[in-house]
C-alpha positions as CSV (number, residue, x, y, z in Angstrom):
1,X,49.5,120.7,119.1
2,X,47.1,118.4,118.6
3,X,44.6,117.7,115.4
4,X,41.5,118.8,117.3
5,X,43.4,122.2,118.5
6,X,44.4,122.4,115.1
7,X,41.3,122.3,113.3
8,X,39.4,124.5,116.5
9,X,42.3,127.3,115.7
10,X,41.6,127.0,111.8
11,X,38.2,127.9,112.6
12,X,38.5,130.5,114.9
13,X,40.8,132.2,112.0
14,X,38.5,131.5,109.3
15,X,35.2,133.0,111.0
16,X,37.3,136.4,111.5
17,X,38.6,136.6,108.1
18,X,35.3,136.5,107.5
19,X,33.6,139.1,109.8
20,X,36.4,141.2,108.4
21,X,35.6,140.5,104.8
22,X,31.7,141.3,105.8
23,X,32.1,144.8,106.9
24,X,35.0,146.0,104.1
25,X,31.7,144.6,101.6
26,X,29.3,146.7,103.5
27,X,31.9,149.1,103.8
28,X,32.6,149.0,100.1
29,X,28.9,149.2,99.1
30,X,28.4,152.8,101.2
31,X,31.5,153.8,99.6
32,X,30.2,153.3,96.4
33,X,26.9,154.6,97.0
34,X,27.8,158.1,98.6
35,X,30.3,158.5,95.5
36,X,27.4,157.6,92.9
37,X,25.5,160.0,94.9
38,X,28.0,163.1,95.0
39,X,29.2,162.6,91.1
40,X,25.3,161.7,89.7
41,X,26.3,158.2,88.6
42,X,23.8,155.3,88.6
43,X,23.7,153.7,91.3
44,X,23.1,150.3,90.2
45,X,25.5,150.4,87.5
46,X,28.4,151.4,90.1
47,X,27.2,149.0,92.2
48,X,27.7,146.5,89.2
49,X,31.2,147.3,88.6
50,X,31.9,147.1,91.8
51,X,30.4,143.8,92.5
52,X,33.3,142.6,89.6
53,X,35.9,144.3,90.5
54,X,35.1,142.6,94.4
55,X,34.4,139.1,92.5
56,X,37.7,139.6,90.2
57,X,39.6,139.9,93.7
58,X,38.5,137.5,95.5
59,X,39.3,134.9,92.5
60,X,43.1,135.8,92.7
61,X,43.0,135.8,96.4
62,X,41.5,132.4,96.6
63,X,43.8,131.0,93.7
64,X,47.2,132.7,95.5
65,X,46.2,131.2,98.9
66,X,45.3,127.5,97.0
67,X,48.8,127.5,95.7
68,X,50.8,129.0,98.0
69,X,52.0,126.0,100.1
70,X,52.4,124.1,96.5
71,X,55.3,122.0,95.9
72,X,57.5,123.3,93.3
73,X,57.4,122.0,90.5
74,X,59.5,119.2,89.6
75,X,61.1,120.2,86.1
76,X,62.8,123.0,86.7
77,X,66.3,123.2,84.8
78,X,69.2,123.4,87.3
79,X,66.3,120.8,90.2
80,X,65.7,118.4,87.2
81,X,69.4,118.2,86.3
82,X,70.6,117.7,89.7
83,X,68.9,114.9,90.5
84,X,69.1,113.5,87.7
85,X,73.2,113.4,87.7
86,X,72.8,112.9,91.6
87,X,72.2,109.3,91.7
88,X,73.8,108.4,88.7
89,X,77.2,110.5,89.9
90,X,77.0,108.1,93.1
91,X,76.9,105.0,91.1
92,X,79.9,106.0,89.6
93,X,83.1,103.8,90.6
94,X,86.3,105.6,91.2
95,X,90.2,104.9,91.8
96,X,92.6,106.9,94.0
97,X,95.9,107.7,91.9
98,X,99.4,109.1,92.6
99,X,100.6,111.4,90.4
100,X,104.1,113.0,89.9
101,X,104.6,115.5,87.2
102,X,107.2,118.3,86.4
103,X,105.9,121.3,85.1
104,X,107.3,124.9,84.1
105,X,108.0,127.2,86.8
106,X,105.7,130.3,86.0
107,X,102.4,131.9,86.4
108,X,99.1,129.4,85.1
109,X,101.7,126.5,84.7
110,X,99.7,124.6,88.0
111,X,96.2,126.1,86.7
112,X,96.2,124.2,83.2
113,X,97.2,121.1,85.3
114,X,93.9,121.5,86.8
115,X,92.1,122.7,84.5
116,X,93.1,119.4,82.1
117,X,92.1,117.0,85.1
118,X,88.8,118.7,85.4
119,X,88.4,117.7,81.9
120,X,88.4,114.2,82.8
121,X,86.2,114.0,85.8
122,X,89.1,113.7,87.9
123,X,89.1,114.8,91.6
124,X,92.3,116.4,93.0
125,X,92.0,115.8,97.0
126,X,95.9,116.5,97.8
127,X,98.8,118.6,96.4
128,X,102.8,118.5,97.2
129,X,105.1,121.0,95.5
130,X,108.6,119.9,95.3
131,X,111.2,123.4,94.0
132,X,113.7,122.4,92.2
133,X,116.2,124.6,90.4
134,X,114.6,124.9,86.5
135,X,111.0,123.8,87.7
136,X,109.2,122.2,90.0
137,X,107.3,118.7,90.6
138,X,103.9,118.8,91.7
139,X,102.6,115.6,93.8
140,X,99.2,115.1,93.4
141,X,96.4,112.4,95.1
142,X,93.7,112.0,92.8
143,X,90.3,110.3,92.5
144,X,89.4,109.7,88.9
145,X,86.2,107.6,87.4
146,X,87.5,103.8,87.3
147,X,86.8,104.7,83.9
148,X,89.7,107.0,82.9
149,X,93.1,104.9,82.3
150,X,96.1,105.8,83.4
151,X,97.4,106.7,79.6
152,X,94.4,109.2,79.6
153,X,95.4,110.8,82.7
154,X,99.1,110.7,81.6
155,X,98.3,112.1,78.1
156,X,96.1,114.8,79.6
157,X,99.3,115.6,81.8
158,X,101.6,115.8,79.1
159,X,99.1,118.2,77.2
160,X,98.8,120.7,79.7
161,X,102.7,121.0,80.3
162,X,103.5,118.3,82.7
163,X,106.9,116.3,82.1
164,X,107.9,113.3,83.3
165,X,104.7,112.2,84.3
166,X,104.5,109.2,86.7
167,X,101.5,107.6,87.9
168,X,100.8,104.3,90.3
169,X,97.4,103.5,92.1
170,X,96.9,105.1,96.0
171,X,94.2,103.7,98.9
172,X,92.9,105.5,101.8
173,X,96.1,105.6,103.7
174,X,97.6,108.2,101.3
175,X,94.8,110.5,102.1
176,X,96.9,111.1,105.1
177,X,98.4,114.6,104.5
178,X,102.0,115.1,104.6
179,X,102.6,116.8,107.7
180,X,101.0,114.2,109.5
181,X,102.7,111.5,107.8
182,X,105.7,112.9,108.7
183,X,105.3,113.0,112.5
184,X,104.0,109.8,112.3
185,X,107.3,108.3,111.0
186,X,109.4,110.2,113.1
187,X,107.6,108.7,116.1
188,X,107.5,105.1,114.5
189,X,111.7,105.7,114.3
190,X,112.0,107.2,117.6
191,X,110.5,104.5,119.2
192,X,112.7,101.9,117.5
193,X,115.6,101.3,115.4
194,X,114.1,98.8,113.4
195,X,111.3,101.1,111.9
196,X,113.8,103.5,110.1
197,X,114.6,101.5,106.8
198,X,110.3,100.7,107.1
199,X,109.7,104.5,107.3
200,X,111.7,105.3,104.5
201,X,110.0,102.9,102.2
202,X,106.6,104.3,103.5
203,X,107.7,107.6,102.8
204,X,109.9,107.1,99.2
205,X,107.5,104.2,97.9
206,X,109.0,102.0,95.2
207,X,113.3,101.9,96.4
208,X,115.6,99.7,97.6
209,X,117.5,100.2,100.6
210,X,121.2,98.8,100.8
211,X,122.6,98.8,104.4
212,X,126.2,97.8,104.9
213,X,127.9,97.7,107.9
214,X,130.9,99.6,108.5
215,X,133.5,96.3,108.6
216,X,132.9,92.6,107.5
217,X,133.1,89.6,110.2
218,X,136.9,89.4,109.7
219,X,137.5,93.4,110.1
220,X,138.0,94.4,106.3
221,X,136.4,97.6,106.1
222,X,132.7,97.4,103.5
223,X,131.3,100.8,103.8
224,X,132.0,104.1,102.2
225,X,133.0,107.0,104.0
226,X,129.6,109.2,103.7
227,X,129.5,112.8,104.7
228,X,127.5,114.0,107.2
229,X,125.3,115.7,105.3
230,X,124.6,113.3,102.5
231,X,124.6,112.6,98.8
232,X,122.1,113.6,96.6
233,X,122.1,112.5,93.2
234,X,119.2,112.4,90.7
235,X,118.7,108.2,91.6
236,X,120.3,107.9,94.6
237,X,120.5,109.2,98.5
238,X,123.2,108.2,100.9
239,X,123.9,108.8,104.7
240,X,126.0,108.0,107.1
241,X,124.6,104.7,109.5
242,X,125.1,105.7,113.4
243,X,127.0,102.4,113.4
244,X,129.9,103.6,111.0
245,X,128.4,101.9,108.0
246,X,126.4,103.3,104.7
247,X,122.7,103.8,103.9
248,X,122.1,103.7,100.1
249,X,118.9,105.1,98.8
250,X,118.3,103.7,95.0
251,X,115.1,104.4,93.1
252,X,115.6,104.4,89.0
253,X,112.2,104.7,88.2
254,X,111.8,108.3,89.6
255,X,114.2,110.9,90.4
256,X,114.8,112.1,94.2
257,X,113.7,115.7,95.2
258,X,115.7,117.9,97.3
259,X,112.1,117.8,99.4
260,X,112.4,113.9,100.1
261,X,116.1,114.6,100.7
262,X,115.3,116.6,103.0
263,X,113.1,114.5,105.0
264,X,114.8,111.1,104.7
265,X,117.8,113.5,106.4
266,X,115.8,114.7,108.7
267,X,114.3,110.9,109.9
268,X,118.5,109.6,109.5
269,X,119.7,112.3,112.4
270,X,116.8,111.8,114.6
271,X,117.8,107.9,114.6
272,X,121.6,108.6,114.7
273,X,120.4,111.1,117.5
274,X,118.8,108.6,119.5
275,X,121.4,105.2,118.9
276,X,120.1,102.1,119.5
277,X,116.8,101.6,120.9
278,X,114.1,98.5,120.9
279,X,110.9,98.7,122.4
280,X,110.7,97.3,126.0
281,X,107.5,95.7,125.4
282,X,107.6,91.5,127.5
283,X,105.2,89.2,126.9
284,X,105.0,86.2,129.5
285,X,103.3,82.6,128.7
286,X,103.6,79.6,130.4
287,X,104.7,76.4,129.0
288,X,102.3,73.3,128.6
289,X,104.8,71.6,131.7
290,X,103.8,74.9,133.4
291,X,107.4,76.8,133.0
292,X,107.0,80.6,132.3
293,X,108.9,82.2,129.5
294,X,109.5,86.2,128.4
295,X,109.3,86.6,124.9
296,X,110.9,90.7,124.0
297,X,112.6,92.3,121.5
298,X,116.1,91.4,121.4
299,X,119.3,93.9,120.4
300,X,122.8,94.4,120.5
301,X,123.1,94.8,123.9
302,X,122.1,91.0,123.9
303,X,125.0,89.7,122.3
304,X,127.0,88.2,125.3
305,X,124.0,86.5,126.5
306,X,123.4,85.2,123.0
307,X,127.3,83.9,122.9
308,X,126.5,82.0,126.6
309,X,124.0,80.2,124.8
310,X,125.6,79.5,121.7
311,X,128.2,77.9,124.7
312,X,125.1,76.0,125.2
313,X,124.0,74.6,122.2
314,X,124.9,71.5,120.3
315,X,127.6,72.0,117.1
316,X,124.8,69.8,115.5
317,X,121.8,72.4,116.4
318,X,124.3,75.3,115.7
319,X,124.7,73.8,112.0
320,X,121.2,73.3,111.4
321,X,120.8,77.0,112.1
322,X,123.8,78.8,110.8
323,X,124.8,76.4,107.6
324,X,128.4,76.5,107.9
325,X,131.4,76.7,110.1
326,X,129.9,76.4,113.8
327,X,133.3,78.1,115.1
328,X,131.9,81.2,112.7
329,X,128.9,81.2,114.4
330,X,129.5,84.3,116.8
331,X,130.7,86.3,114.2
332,X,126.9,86.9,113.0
333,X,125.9,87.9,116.3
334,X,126.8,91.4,115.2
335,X,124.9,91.8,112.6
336,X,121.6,89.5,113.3
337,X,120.7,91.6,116.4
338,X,121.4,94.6,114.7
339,X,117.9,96.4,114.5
340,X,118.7,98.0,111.2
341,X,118.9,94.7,109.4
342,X,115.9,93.3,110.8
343,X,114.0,92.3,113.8
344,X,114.8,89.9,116.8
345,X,113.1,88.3,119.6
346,X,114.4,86.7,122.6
347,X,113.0,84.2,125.2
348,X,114.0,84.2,128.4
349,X,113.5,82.0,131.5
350,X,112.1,83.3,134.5
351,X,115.8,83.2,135.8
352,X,116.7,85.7,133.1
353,X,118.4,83.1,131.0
354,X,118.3,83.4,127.0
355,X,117.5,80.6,125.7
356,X,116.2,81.4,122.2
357,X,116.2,83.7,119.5
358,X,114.1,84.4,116.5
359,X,115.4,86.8,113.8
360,X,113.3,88.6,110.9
361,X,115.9,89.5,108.1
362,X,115.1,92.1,105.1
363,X,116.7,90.6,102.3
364,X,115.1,92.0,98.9
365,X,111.4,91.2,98.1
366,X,111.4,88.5,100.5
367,X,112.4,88.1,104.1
368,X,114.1,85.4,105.9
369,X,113.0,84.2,109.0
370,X,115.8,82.1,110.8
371,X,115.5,80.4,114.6
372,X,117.7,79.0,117.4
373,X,116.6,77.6,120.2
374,X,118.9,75.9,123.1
375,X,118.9,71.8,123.1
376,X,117.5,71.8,126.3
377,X,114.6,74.2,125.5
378,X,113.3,71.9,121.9
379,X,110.4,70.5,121.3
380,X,108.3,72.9,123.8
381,X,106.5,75.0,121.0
382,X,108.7,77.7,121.7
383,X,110.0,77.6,118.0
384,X,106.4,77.8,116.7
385,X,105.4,80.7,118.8
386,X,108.8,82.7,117.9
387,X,107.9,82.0,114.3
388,X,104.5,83.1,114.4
389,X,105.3,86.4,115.7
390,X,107.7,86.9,114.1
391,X,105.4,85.8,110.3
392,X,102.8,88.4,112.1
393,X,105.7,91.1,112.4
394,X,106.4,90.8,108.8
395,X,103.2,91.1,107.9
396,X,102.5,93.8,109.8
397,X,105.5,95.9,107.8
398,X,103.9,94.9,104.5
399,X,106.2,92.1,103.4
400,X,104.5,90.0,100.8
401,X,106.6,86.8,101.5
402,X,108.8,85.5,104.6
403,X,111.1,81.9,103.4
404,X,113.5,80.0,105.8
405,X,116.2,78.2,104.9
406,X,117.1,75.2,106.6
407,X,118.3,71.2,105.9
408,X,115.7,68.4,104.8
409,X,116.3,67.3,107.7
410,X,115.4,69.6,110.1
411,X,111.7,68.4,111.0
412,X,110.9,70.7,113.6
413,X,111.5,73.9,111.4
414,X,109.5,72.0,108.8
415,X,106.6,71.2,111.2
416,X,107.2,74.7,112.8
417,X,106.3,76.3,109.2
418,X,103.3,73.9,108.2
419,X,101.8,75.3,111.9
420,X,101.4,78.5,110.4
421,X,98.1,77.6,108.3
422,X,99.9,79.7,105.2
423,X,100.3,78.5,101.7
424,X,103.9,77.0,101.7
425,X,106.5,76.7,98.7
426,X,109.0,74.1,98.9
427,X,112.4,74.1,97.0
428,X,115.5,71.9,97.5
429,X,118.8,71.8,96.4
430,X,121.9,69.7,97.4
431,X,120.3,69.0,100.5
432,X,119.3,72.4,101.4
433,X,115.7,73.3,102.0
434,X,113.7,76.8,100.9
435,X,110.2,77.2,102.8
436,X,108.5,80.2,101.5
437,X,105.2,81.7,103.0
438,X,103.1,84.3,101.8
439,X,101.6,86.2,104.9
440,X,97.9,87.6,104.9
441,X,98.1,91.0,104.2
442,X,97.8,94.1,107.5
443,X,95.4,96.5,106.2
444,X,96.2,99.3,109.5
445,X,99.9,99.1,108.0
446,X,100.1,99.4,104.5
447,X,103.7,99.9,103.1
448,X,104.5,100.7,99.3
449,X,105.9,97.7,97.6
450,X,109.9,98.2,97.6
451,X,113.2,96.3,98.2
452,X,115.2,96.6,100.7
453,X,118.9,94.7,101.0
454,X,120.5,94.5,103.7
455,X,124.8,92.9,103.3
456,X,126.1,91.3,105.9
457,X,129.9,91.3,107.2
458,X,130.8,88.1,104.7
459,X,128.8,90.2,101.5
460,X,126.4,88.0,100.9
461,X,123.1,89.9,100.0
């Protein structure tokens, strides 16, 4: 509707609320007369009162209508304090914690929890119960004012009737409820071996992993026999590895729940279920000379192709990679495309030939990064392209550092690494050459900071 309609319609209401008012006044005034008459008032003094009373009415009528579309006012009690707190609630900086408490188990015990966060501001967005036999551990991801420190939080714990309180800072990825995690590290493990030790540290947090094969490279048995089910103890899970060998599960700064038992379990026979798999994903590029290559994931069924190129190689570029007996160099086939230790990639010529391989080794807050490419396939780039996936791989699992360890003398590994862009460290010793880089950090896959050791068939860790 227009202005001009509008205003003609305002009008048109205002001239017969007037007519109306008109005749109830003339109305009124014979009203009045024809009592004054009947009773023997005055007629001029009736007419008087009347005149008020009509006056008196009109004033509240024409006050009600002037404030009837009024604002409200502005200093109410609950409006005033509500946007006053408004803004200055949103300028407030917060963290997101994890919490893990134990707690009596009976009636109220989980209310003055709550009740002693709510004291301090702090925001409980997720909850995790975890039985256990005297009690029960509550899991809790909080957002608390940035200004609230963790002893306040803890003491406020400990107040209400929470035990053995432990607290470490969350991000958004652990807003992720459990159920969903869950399914998305059993399909992250279904879909490849390698991703089992990762999931577990995504799901346990702070641990370290020990996986030992089942014999060493001369056949001397390393693992413990683990029963099928598992052990449980208050610091430690173990399982059985679908290759014969051990899983150990070690966290000493926080006891294990039969709840994460449970689940590790669960993830351990869907990968012994499902043996060894790697994803089949080929990427082809083409050589500056114009040759085509297929870089993949590599895995045990590679290993007699990987012996035909060993065949292949020089005993001088089989020391340089393997730093010790070149007649033992076979023997780490085994466990260096085994996709629990680590990852692998081939290359392979368009006739299907393997000519190189690039491994990505867990080995405790670190990872080693180790290549071998055939004599005949050097000095093409194809080491620097192996080693940049493979720097991007580790990143991508939340390693904080990758290091290769090689001879002063190697030049290509040297210039391979200095490619990367990365800050470098240098160490050496007798001869022997540590290059460690620190990879820029993958925000989509955030894993908890843990260890994870892998021993190999000669027990080196």
């Amino acid at each position: 509707m227009t202005e001009a309609s509008s205003a003609n319609s305002s009008r048109r209401h205002h001239w017969r609320r007037d007519v109306i008012e008109l005749a109830a006044l003339i109305t009124a005034v014979a009203v009045a007369d024809t009592v004054a008459h009947t009773l023997g008032f005055s007629g001029p003094a009736l007419l008087c009162a009347a005149a008020v009373a009509l006056l008196a009415t009109s004033g509240v009528i024409w006050w009600s209508r002037r404030h009837e579309n009024a604002p409200p006012p502005t200093d109410t009690g609950a409006t005033a304090s509500s946007s006053a707190a408004g803004p200055e609630a949103r300028g407030h900086e917060t963290t997101l914690w994890r919490m893990r408490t134990t707690v009596r188990d009976e009636p109220g015990s989980l209310a003055a929890l709550c009740t002693a966060l709510a004291a301090q501001r702090v925001d409980i967005l997720s909850l995790q119960t975890h039985p256990l036999s005297d009690g029960t551990v509550d899991e809790f991801l909080l957002r608390a004012p940035t200004a609230v420190q963790p002893e306040e939080l803890t003491r406020a714990v400990s107040g209400a009737g929470g035990a053995q309180t432990w607290l470490e800072r969350a991000d958004a990825h652990d807003l992720v409820d459990a159920p969903t995690r869950m399914l998305g590290l059993a399909t992250r493990t279904a879909l490849d071996s390698a991703e089992l030790p990762l999931a577990l540290r995504q799901l346990l947090g702070r641990c370290t992993i020990h996986s030992v094969p089942a014999r060493s490279l001369s056949g001397q048995p390393l693992a413990e026999r683990v029963p099928v089910e598992g052990v449980l103890e208050e610091h430690l899970m173990k399982f059985r590895d679908p290759s014969g060998g051990s899983l150990t599960i070690e966290r000493p700064q926080l006891p294990f729940t039969p709840t994460e038992f449970a689940r590790v379990r669960a993830l351990t026979e869907l990968d012994n279920r499902l043996g060894q798999r790697v994803p089949p994903r080929r990427d082809v590029l083409t050589l500056p000379e114009g040759n085509e290559i297929t870089i993949r994931r590599a895995g045990p069924s590679d290993q007699t192709a990987a012996r035909a190129m060993h065949d292949r190689c020089s005993s001088g570029t089989l020391a340089l990679r393997y730093h010790g007996p070149v007649s033992d160099a076979d023997r780490y086939l085994g466990h260096l495309l085994s996709p629990r230790f680590g990852r692998t990639l081939a290359v392979e010529t368009a006739s299907g030939r393997l000519v190189a391989l690039g491994h990505l080794l867990w080995d405790g807050d670190e990872t080693e990064v180790a290549l071998l490419v055939e004599d005949a396939w050097q000095q093409r780039g194809i080491g620097a392209e192996l080693l940049r996936r493979l720097v991007v791989m580790a990143a991508e699992a939340g390693c904080d550092s990758v290091y290769a360890i090689t001879q002063a003398s190697n030049t290509g590994m040297v210039a391979a690494m200095r490619g990367l862009g990365l800050p470098l460290d240098y160490q050496i010793e007798e001869g022997t050459l540590v290059i460690t880089a620190r990879p820029a950090p993958v925000p989509a896959r955030r894993e908890a900071r843990e260890i994870i050791r892998v021993q190999d068939g000669s027990g080196r860790r």
